[in-house]
PAPAFI-347974 format. One line per 10 residues: for each residue z, y, x of N, C-alpha, C. Coordinates in steps of 0.05 Angstrom, whole numbers, always signed. Example, Ala and Ser with C-alpha at 12.3 -4.5 7.8 and 13.67 -1.06 7.14 Angstrom:
% PAPAFI-347974
+156 -114 +264 +156 -90 +246 +156 -66 +264  +142 -45 +257 +143 -21 +273 +157 +1 +258 .
***
This chain:
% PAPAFI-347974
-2932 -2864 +947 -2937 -2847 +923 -2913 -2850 +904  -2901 -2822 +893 -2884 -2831 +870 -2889 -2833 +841  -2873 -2843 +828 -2881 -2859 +810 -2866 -2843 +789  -2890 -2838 +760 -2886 -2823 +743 -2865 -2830 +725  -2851 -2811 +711 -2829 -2819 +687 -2843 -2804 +668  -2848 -2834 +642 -2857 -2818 +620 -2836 -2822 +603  -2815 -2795 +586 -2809 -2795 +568 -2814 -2783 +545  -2813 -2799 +522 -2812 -2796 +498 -2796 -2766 +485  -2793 -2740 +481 -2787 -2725 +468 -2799 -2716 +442  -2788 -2729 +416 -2800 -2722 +386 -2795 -2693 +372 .
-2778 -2680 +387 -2773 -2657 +378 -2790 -2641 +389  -2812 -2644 +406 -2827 -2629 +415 -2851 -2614 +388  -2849 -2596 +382 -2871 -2571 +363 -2882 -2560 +367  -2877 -2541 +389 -2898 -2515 +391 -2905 -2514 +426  -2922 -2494 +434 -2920 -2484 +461 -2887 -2469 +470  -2873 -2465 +455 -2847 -2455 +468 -2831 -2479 +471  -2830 -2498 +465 -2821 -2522 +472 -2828 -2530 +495  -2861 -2538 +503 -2873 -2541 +522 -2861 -2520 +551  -2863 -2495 +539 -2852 -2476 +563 -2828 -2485 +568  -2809 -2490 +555 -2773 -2489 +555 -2763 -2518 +573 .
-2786 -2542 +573 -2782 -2565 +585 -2798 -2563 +607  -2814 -2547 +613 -2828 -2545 +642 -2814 -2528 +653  -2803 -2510 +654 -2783 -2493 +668 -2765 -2503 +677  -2748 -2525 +651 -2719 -2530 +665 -2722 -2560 +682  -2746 -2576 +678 -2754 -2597 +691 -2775 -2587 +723  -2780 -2563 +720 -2794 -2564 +745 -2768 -2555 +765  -2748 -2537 +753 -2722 -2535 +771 -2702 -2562 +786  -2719 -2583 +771 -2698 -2611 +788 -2713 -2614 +814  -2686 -2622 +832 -2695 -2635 +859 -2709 -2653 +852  -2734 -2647 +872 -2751 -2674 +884 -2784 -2674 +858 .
-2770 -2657 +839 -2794 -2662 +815 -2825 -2648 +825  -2844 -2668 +831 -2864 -2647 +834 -2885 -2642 +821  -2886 -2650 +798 -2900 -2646 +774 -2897 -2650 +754  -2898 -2632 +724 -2884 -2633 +691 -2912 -2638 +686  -2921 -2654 +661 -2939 -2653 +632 -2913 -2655 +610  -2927 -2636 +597 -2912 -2635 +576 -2942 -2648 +550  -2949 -2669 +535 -2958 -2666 +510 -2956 -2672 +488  -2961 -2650 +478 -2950 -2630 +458 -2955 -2652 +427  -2977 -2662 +431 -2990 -2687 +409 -2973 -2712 +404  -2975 -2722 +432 -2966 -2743 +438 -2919 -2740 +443 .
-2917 -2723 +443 -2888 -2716 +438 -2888 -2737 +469  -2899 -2724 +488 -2883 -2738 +519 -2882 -2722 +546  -2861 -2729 +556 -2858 -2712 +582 -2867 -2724 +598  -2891 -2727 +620 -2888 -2741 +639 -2883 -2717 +670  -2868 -2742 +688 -2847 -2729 +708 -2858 -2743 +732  -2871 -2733 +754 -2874 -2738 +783 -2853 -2737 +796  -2833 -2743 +820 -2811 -2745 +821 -2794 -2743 +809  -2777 -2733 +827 -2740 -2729 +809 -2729 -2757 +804  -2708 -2752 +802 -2681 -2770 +797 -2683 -2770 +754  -2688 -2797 +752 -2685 -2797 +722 -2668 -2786 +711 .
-2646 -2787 +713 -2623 -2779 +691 -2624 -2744 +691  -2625 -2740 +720 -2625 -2706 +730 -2658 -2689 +708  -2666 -2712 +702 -2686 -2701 +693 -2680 -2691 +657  -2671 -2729 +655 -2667 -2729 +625 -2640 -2707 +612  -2626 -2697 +637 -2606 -2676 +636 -2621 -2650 +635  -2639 -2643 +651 -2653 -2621 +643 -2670 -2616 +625  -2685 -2636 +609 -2699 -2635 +583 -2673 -2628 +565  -2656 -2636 +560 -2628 -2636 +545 -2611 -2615 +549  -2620 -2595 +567 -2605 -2563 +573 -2630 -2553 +564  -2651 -2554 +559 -2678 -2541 +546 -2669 -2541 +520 .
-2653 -2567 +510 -2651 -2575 +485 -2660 -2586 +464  -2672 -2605 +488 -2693 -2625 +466 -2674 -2654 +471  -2668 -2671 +455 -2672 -2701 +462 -2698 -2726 +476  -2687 -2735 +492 -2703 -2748 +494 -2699 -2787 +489  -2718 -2796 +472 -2713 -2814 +454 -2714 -2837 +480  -2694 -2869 +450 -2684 -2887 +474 -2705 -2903 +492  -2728 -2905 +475 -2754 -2921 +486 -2769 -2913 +500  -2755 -2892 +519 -2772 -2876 +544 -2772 -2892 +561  -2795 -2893 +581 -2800 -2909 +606 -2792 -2891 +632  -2784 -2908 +654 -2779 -2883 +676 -2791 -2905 +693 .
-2803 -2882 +722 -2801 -2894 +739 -2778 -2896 +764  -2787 -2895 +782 -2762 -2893 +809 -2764 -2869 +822 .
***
């Protein structure tokens, strides 16, 4: 089973945020599932390659903060 990446994004606000980081995070190799919430300001990530990820939250144009956890 693979193992989730939860990161931290605080710039997260509205549902267009939510849309703009599930789009460009479901486009990474290997990713096979986005939560975006919206409360809790976190992305969590079922596959994918971390960085490829934290690169595609960051072409959405959000940051994602340094105290994020990833998995493998």
């Amino acid at each position: 089973m693979k193992s989730a990446t939860v990161l931290n994004v605080p710039d997260i606000s509205c549902e267009h945020c939510v849309n703009a980081i599930t789009s460009e995070v479901t486009s990474v190799d290997g990713v096979d599932s986005v939560a975006v919430d919206l409360e809790a300001k976190t992305v969590t990530v079922v596959g994918g390659d971390h960085d490829s990820i934290v690169a595609a939250i960051d072409e959405a144009g959000y940051d994602v903060a340094a105290n994020s956890t990833g998995g493998s």
